[in-house]
C-alpha positions as CSV (number, residue, x, y, z in Angstrom):
1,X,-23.0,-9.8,18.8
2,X,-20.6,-7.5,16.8
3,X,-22.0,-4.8,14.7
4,X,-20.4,-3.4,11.3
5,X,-20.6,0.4,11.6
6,X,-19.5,2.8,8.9
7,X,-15.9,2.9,10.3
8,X,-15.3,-1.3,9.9
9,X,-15.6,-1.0,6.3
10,X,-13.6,2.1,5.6
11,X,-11.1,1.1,3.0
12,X,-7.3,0.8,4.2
13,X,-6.0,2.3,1.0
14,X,-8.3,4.3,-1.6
15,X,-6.6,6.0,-5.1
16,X,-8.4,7.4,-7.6
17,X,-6.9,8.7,-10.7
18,X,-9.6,9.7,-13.1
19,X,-11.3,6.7,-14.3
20,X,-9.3,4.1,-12.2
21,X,-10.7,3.3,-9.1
22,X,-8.3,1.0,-6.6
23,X,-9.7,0.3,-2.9
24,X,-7.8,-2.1,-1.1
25,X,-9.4,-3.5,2.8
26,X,-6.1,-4.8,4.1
27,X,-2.8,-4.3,3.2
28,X,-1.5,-7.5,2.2
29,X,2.6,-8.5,4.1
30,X,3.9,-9.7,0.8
31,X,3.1,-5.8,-0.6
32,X,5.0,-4.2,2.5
33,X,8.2,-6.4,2.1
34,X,8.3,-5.9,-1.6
35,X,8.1,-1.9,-1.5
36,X,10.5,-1.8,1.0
37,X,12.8,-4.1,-0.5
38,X,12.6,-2.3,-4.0
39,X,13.1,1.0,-2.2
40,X,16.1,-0.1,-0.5
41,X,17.6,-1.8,-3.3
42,X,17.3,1.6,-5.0
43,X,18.4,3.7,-2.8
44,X,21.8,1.5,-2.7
45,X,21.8,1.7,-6.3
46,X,22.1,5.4,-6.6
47,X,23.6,6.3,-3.4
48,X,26.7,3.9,-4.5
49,X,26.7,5.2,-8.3
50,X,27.1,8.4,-6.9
């Protein structure tokens, strides 16, 4: 038998910002490759413009 405890439901990623309130329990794959595809892209973008 598997018990919840108070560290099983601890958020993965919490933000508040005054009255927005964003909890997210897993970090979905799709998210990860998408920021680090629009943070490469950019980075190529303005280290090339340079």
């Amino acid at each position: 038998m598997h018990r919840t405890t108070d560290n099983d439901q601890r958020p993965e990623l919490e933000l508040r910002f005054r009255g927005l309130h964003v909890t997210l329990q897993h970090v979905p794959g799709w998210l990860v490759a998408a920021l680090a595809t629009t943070t490469g892209s950019g980075l190529a973008a303005w280290l090339t413009s340079r």
